[in-house]
C-alpha positions in Angstrom: 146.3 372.3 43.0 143.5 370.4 44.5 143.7 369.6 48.3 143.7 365.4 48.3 140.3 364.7 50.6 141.0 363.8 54.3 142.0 360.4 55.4 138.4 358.5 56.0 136.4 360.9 53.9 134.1 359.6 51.0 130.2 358.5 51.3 129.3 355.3 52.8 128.5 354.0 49.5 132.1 354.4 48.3 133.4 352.5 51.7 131.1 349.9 52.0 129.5 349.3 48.6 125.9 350.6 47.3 122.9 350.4 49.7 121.0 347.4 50.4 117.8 349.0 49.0 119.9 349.3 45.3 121.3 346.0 45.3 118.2 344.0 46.0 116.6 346.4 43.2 120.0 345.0 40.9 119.0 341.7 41.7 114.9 341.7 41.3 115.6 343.7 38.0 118.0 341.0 36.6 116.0 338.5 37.6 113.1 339.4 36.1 114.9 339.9 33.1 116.1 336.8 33.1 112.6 335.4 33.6 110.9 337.0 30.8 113.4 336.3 28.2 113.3 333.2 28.8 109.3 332.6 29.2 109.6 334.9 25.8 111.8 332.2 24.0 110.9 329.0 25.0 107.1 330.4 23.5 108.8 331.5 20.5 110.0 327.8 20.3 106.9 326.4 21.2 105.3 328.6 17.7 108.2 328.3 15.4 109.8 324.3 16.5 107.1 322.4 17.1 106.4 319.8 14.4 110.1 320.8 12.2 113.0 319.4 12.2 116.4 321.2 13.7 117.2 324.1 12.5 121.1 324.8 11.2 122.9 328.3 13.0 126.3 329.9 12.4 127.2 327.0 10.1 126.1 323.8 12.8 127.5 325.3 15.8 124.7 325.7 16.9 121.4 324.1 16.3 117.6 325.0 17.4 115.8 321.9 18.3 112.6 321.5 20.8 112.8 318.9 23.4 111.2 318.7 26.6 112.9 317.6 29.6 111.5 315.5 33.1 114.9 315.9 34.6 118.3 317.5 34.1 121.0 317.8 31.7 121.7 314.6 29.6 117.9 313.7 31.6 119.8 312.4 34.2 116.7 312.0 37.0 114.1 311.9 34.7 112.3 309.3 36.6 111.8 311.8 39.3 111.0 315.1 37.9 109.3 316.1 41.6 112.6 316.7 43.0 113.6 319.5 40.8 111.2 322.4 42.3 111.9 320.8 46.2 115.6 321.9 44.8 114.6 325.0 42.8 112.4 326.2 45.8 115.9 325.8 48.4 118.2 327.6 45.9 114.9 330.6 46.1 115.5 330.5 50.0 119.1 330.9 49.7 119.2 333.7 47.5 116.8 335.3 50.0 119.5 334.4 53.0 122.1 335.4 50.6 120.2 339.6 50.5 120.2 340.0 53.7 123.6 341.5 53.9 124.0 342.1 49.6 125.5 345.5 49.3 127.5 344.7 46.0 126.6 345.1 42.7 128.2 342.1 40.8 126.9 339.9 43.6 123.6 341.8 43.1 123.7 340.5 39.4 124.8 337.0 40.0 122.2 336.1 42.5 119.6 338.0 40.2 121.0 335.5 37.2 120.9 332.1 39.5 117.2 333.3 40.6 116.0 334.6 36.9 117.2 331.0 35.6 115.4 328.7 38.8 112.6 330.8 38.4 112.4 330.0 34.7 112.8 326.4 34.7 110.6 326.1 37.9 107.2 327.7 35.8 107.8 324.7 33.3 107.9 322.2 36.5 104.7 323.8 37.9 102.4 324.8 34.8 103.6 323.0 31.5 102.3 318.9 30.8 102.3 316.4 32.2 101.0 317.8 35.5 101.8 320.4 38.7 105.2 320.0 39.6 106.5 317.4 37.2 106.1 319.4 34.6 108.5 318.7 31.4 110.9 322.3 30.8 111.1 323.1 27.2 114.7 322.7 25.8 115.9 323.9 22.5 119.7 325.1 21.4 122.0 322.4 21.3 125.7 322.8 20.4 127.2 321.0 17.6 124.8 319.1 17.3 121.5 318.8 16.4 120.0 316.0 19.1 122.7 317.3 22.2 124.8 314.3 21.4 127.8 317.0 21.9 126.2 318.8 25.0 122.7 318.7 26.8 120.3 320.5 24.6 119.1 323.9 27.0 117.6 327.1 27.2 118.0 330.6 28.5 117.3 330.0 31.8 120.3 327.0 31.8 122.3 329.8 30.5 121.0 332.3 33.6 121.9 330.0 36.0 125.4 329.1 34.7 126.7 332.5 34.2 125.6 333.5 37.6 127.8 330.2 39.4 130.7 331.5 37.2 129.9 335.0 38.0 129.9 334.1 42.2 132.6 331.9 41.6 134.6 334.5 40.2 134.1 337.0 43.2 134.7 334.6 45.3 138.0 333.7 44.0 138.5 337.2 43.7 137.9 338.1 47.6 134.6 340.2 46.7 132.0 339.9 49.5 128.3 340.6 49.4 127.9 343.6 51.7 130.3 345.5 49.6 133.8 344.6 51.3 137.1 342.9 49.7 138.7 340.2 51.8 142.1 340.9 52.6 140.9 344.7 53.6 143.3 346.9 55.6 142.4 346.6 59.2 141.7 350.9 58.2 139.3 350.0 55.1 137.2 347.6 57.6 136.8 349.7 60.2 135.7 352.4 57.7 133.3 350.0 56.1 131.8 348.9 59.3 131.3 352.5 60.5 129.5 353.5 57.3 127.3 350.2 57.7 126.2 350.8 61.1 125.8 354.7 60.2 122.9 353.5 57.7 121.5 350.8 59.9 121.2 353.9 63.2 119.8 356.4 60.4 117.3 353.5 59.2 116.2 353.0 63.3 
């Protein structure tokens, strides 16, 4: 038989989630994903859309149709497309606030979704027509519709940032915290966790 390890054994990865170093790599990774799949199709859109008519998939659910968009879904503040990368910029900051204690790998990948998607809609603000910063984002699968009558016409970087709310909403609900830790811990499992943390941070020094 196998002797069961000693109470408080394990690496500090196991106690207190993956390293810092990992989890930010997680998150720039997925962001960048994120970024360039979604650069890649709204060019693809761009090439293939522009001057046809919507284009039929999976028998009308889903439709391919390019708009372009001064404000957000259903173009509700259209008249004030400036706002959106003053509001894109703050979500940036507080996914950088958010890192400094990100030890957890499905935080790692929400954060890196929510920042992939700002990231893509914000290089349509600053670089596409008419102008730096209200910029028009380039739209183009609609549900059920072919004209988003159904629900707002959008693009992967919509979808990016939507999975990665549901995704922290989900660890949240679920107790899950970003350096690692589960809420509700034994008193045992926090000391344990803290221990390991401050072990890495003295080693670091």
């Amino acid at each position: 038989m196998t002797a069961a390890p000693p109470a408080g054994s394990g690496t500090a990865e196991s106690r207190a989630g993956v390293s810092r170093r990992r989890a930010i790599g997680i998150l720039l990774g997925v962001a960048l994903f994120a970024l360039l799949a979604d650069l890649a199709t709204k060019q693809l859109a761009l090439s293939e859309l522009t001057g046809r008519g919507p284009v039929s998939l999976l028998g009308g659910a889903v439709y391919l149709t390019l708009t372009r968009n001064s404000g957000a879904a259903w173009s509700i503040g259209s008249g004030h497309t400036w706002v959106f990368p003053l509001i894109t910029i703050g979500v940036i900051a507080w996914i950088g606030w958010m890192a400094l204690r990100l030890r957890s790998l499905p935080w790692a990948v929400s954060l890196g979704l929510v920042l992939g998607g700002a990231l893509g809609n914000l290089t349509d603000r600053i670089f596409r027509a008419p102008g730096h910063f209200v910029g028009h984002v380039v739209d183009m699968i609609s549900l059920f519709d072919p004209y988003g009558q159904v629900w707002p016409v959008f693009n992967l970087a919509d979808s990016s940032l939507v999975c990665g709310v549901i995704l922290a909403v989900l660890l949240e609900l679920t107790g899950r915290q970003r350096d690692g830790s589960r809420a509700g811990a034994r008193p045992a499992q926090q000391a344990d966790a803290a221990t390991a943390t401050g072990g890495e941070q003295r080693e670091r020094a």
